[in-house]
N, C-alpha and C positions, 0 to 999 in steps of 0.2 A: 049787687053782685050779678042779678041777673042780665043788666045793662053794660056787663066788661065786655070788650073786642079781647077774647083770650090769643086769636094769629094776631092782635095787629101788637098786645103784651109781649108774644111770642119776639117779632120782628123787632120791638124794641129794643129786646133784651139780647137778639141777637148782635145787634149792630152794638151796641155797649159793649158785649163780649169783642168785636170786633178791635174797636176803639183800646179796649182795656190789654189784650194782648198781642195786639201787633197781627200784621198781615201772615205772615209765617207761620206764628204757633198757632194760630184762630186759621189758616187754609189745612194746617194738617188735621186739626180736629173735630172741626164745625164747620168745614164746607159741606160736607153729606148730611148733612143734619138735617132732619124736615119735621115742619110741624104736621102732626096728627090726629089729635083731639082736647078737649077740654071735658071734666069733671066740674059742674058748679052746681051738682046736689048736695055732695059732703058739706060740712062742717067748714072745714076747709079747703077750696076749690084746689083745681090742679091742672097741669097742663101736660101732655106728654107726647115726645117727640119722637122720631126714627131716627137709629141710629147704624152702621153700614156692617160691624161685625162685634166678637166679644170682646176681639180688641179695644176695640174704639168704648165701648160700655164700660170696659174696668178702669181703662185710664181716666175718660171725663168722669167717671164716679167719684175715683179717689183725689182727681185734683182738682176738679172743676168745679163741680156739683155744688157746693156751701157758695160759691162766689157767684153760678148764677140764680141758686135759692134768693141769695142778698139783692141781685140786681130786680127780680124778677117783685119783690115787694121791695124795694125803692121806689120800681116807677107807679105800680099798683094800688100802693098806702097798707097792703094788707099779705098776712101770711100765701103764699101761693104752693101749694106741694109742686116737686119738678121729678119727673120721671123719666124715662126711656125706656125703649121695646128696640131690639133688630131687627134689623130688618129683610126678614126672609122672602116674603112674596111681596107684592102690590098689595096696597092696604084699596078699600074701598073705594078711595077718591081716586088712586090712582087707576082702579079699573075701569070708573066712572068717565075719567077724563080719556083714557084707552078705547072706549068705546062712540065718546065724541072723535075719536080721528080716525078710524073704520076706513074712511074713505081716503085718509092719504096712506094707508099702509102699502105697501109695496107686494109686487104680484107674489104667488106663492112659487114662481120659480127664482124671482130674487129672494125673497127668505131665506126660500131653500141654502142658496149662495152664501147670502150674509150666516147664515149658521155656521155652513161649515167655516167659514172666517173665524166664526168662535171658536167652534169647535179645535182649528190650529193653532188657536192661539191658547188656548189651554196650557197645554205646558211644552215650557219652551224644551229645545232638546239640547242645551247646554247647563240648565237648574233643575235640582230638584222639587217637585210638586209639593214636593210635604214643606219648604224652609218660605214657609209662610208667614207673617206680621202674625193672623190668630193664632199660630202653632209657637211661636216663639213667646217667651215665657218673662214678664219685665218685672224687674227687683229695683231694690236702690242702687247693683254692682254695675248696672247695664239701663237704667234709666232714662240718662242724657242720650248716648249713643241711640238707643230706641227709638226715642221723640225726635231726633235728628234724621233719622233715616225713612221713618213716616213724612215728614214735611217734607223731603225727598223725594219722596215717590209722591208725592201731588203735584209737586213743579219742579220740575227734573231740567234742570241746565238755568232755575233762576236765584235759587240760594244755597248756600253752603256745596260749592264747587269748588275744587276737588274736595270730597270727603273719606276720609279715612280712618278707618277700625283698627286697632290694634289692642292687642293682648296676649296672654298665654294659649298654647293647645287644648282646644277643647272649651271655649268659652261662650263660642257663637259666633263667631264672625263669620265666617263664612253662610251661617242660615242667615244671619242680618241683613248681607249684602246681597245674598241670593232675593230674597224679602222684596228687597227694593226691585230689583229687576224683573222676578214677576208680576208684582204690583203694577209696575209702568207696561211690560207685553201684555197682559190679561186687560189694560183698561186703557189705553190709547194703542195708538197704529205706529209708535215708536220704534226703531230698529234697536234690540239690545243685544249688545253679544258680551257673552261671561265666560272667562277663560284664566285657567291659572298663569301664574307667571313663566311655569317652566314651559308651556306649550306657546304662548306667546313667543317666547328666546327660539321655539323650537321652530316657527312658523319664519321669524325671523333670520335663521341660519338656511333655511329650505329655499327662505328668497332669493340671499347670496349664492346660494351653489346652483339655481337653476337659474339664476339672472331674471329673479320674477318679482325686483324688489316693486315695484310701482305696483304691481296687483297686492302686496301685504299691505305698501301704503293706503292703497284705495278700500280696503278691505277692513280697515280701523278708522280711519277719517272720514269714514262715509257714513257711520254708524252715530244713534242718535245719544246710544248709552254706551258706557264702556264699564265693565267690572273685573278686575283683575286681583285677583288673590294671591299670595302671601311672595309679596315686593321685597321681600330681603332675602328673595332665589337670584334678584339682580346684583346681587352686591360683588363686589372686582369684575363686572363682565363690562366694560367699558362701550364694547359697542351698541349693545342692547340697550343700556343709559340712554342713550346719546339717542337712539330709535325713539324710548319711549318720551324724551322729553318733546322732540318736534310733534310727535302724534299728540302729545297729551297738549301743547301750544294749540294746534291746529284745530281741535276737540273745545278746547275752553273758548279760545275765541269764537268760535262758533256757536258758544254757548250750549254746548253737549254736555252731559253730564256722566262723570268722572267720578268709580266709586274703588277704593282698593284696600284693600286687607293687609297689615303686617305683624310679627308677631311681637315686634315691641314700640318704643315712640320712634318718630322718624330719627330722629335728633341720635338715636344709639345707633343707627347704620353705621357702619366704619365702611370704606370703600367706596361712597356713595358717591354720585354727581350733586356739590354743593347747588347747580343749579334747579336739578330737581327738587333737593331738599327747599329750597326756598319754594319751590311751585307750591309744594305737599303744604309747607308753612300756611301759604298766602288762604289756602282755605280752612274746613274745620275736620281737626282732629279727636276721635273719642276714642277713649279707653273703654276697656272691661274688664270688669275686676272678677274674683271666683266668687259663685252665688253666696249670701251669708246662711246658718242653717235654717231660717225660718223659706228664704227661697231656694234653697234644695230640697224643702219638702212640698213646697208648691209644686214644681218641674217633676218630683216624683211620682205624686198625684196625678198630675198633668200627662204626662210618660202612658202611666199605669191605664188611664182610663181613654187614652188614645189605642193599646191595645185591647181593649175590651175585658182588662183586669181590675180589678177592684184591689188594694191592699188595704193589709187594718193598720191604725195608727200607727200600733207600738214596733211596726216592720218599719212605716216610713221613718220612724223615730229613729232606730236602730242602724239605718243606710245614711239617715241625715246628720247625723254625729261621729260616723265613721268613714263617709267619701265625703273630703273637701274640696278635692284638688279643682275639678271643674267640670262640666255640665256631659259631656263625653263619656267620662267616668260613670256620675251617676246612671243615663243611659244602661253604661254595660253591664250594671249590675242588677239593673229591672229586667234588661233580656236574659239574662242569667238565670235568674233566678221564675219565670216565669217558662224557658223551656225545660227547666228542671221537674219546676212540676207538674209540665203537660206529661212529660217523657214517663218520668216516674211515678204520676198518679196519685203525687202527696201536695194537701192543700199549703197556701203561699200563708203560715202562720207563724210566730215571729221564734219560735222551736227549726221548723224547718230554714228560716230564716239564718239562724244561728249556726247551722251545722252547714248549708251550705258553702255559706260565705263568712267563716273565720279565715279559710287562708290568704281570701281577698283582705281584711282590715290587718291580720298580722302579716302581713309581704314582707318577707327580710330585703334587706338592704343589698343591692348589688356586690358581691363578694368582691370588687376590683373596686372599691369607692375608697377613692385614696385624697389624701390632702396634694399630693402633685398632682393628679385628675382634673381637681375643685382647684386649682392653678391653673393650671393650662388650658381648661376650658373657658377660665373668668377670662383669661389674660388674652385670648383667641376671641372672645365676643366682642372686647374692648378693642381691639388691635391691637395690643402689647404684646410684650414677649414676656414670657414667666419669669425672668429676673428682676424685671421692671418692680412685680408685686410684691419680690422680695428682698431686692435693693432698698435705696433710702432716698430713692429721688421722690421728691414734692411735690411734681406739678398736679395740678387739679385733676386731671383724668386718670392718673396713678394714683393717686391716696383714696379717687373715689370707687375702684377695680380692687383696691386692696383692702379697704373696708369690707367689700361686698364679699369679697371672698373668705374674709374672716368671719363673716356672720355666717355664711352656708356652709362653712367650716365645721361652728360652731354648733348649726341647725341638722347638722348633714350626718356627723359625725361624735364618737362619744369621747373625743378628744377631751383634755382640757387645755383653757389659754395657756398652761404654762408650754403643754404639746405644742398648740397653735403657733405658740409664739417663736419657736424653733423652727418648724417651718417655713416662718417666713425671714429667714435672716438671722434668729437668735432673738429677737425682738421679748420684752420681757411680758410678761401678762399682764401687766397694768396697762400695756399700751392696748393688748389684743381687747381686754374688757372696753375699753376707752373705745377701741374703732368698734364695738359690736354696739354699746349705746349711742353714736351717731346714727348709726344705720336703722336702728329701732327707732331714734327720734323721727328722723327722714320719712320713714313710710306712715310716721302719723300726718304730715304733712304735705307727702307725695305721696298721691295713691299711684302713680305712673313707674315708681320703681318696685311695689310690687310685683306688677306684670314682667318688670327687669328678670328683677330676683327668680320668679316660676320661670321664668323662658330659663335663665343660666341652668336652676337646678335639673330642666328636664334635659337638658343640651349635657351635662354630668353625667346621668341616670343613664343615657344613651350609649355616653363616650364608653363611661367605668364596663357597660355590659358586653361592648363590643373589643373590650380591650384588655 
């Protein structure tokens, strides 16, 4: 035992992890990795390495850790404990070897310079500081899209280009994709610029009127990132299309990296440019789904002890059984309930809990939430016209709009199928039951029309209040 090379175990095991997942998922999670010491007093030795944030510590715990435990006595013949630590300061050896290069460090008036370089680069003035990889919180609804968007931000313009988020309001996209783009300004000299869709359209019309198109051109094609939030503010605007596809050509071939927000799959845009849609295709697309309750009391935790609050279980239990909708929500209900009790002086216990926030979990129903609403809205997302959904024509994109609309119908509203079924044509309730178990089948096997469904319902919620 006392004759092991534990770095050179280390190194071994690194590069098998290499071997074993691929360049991509092994750069987004074991390139910062470093070896730091070995234990070969215990019982059973161990080896433990640095790792770059808690990010990076929860993920390789929960998905890695048993596979390089295995690899690590494969090569060794014998049990090896496997640990990590963060890595907050210079561990010893790095101070060690800092202090071997004394002599190349640079004068203290370049320092100085190079700081404030950091210092700029701290946070960019298009994202916010806080919509961080540590700060953002990963379940099984937001997993993929997570691990996609870290391998992202390590090699930015070499895989998964264009990538693209979508979901319902309030789920994260926008902190995920913000994520990525300060991840890449805080750790290369990268140019990024993050801008919603409607400011882009609006940058883009400021061209046209001032004949200053070649400077908007130069001004997105020059750039090394590009992030653009919630892309179905482009939909019937024709010329904007038409703008963002040569930019987004111009950007990929260049191998710039291309990240954008929607709030459902591409594939639902009506109005869209089929050429983009094929762009959007050609790379990777990820959903998000609403946290399940065991990660909405993570994210509540998580919330709570980012403002310097502590809550007792039976509070988180209580918000995590009664907000589902999505990550937004839960939010408003920790700020909530946290200026309440600064204001008022009463501790956050699951009494106060209750009295504050009933009329949040019982919220009546929009008093205008009508079954032609829940038509017209469905029929308006699809591109149809509302007769479409209650006519008898068959084609696939109608029976799939009029399914959907009978199940939020049916979800939305205390109708019953036989109501339903008058609504749409006369239709009898055997059919309306029939279309509402497809649609329940569907989302066991499409988690992508979830995200449909919550976009439709809140695009409803909005219409019915304003009408």
């Amino acid at each position: 035992m006392a004759d092991l090379d534990f770095e050179g175990l280390w190194n071994k095991t690194f590069d098998q992890l290499r071997n074993n997942l691929g360049e991509e998922v092994f750069g987004g999670w074991f390139s910062d990795m470093k070896y730091l010491r070995c234990s070969s007093t215990d019982a059973v030795p161990g080896i433990t390495v640095g790792i770059p944030s808690e990010f990076h510590w929860k993920e390789v715990s929960s998905r890695y850790k048993d596979q390089i435990t295995a690899i690590l006595k494969e090569i060794s013949g014998q049990d090896i404990n496997f640990d990590m630590e963060i890595i907050g300061k210079p561990t010893k050896s790095a101070e060690n070897h800092q202090d071997q290069q004394k002599k190349d460090e640079p004068s203290p008036v370049t320092q100085e310079k190079t700081q404030k370089v950091k210092e700029k680069r701290s946070q960019h003035s298009q994202m916010r500081d806080d919509y961080t990889f540590d700060r953002y919180v990963v379940g099984e609804n937001n997993k993929f899209a997570a691990n996609a968007a870290h391998a992202i931000s390590k090699n930015p313009g070499k895989a998964h280009n264009p990538f693209l988020i979508y979901g319902g309001v309030g789920l994260g996209k926008t902190h995920l994709m913000q994520a990525i783009g300060n991840h890449i300004h805080e750790n290369t000299g990268n140019r990024v610029i993050c801008i919603t869709s409607e400011e882009f359209l609006n940058k883009y019309l400021e061209g046209i009127k001032e004949g200053t198109m070649n400077v908007f051109k130069n001004e997105f094609r020059q750039t090394d990132v590009l992030l653009i939030d919630d892309i179905q503010f482009f939909t019937g605007k024709e010329g904007v299309q038409e703008e963002l596809f040569h930019t987004f050509n111009a950007l990929r071939d260049a191998k710039k990296q291309l990240v954008f927000t929607c709030d459902r799959p591409i594939s639902d845009l009506k109005k869209f440019s089929d050429r983009l849609i094929t762009r959007f295709n050609e790379g990777l697309n990820a959903d998000l789904q609403p946290p399940r309750y065991e990660e909405r009391c993570v994210i509540l935790k998580s919330v709570a002890q980012s403002r310097g609050v502590t809550f007792p279980d039976e509070v988180i239990d209580l918000i995590g059984k009664n907000v589902s909708s999505n990550v937004r929500d839960l939010i408003s209900v920790i700020t909530n309930l946290i200026a309440y009790s600064e204001l008022m002086g009463k501790p956050i216990n699951l009494e106060t809990a209750q009295e504050r926030l009933k009329n949040i979990f019982n919220a009546p129903r929009p008093a205008n939430l009508s079954m032609d609403n829940i038509i017209r809205v469905t029929s308006e997302f699809f591109g149809l016209a509302p007769n479409d959904l209650k006519g008898k024509k068959r084609s696939q994109n109608i029976v799939l709009a009029r399914h959907i609309a009978m199940y939020i119908g049916r979800e939305m509203t205390d109708f019953s199928t036989t109501e339903l079924g008058q609504d749409f044509g006369g239709k009898d309730h055997t059919t309306v039951m029939y279309s509402i178990e497809k649609i329940k089948g569907r989302l066991l096997s499409d988690p992508t029309l979830g995200a449909t469904i919550d976009s439709i319902k809140r695009k409803i919620i909005e219409f019915s209040a304003n009408h």
